[in-house]
C-alpha positions, 0 to 999 in steps of 0.5 A: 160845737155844743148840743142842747137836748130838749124834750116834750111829752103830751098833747101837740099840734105841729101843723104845717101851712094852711089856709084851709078848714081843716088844720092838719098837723104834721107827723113829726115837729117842724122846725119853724115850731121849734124855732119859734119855742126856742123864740119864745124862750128867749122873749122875741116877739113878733114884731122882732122877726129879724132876730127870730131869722137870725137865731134860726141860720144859727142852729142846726136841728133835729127832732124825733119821734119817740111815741106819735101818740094818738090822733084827735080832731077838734072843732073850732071856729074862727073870726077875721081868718086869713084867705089863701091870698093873704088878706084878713077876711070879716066873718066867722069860719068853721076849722077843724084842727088836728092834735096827737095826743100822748105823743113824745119828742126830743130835740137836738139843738146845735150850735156855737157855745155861746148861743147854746148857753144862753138858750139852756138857760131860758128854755129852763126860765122862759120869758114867755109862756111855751106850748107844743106848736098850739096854746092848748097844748101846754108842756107837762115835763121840763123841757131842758134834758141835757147839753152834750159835746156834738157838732150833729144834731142827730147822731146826738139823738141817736146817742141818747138810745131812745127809739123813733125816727129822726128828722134833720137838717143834716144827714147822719148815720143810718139815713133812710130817706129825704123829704122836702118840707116848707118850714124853714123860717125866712126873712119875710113873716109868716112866709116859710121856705122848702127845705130838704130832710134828712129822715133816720133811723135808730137801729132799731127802727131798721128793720 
């Protein structure tokens, strides 16, 4: 199997599900937001949610931390928001939202050669418009690094000796920990379900 290896730098803003005021973002990027880049590059819309569901039971993940960045919150307000029921309520809402600031990530994006082609070309020619998790968070450095020769998503990331925790679908060397996030892309829109994390580290964030 093939890997593609992705990388951002910047503003980012990858938030867990919430329907509170406060839109806390989480520490490192979900894999719901990197299915949904990778959707975007490829021109799946919304209404193609089967599509976005297939392309996601294709691949295997990784993603690190290179640099966390720096922390920021920012007020907006918004109008015709969505209840913890689900239901669009009229009004305007007051939110908070979190961003990380100057923060750096790589992906590893594993798969069989043929779809891992196709996305190499689009993530280097998207069809749509591609930011890091929110629209005010555009990239500022070419997304496409490189393509390798490996069937681990995260023993890729280790091979390209940057520093930081990586987070997986799989386990790899050096794993340190698990957790269970709810960011894994089902059949339903907008509905994500838990999955488990394989948290590892490069050597030099063992000790």
């Amino acid at each position: 199997m093939k890997t593609l290896i992705l990388k951002t730098e910047g503003m980012s803003a990858y938030g867990l599900q919430t329907f509170d005021v406060h839109r806390k973002i989480n520490h490192f990027p979900t894999r719901s937001a990197v299915i949904g880049l990778l959707g975007a590059a490829l021109g799946i819309t919304r209404e193609n949610h089967k599509q976005l569901y297939a392309l996601s039971n294709k691949l295997r993940i990784a993603v690190q931390v290179n640099n966390t960045g720096q922390k920021i919150v920012d007020y907006h307000t918004v109008q015709n928001f969505r209840s913890p029921m689900g239901k669009i309520q009229k009004g305007t809402k007051p939110t908070y939202r979190e961003y990380w600031c100057d923060s750096e990530h790589s992906f590893a994006i594993t798969g069989d050669e043929e779809t891992i082609t196709l996305l190499s070309a689009k993530v280097q020619a998207p069809i749509f418009t591609l930011f890091q998790g929110r629209k005010s968070c555009p990239l500022t450095r070419p997304l496409f690094d490189s393509v390798v020769e490996n069937n681990n998503p995260a023993n890729a990331l280790k091979a390209t000796g940057c520093a930081g925790q990586i987070f997986s679908d799989v386990t790899a060397e050096n794993q340190i920990a698990t957790l269970q996030v709810r960011d894994l892309t089902t059949s339903s829109p907008r509905k994500m379900a838990m999955r488990l994390v394989y948290v590892c580290a490069t050597r030099g964030d063992e000790t």
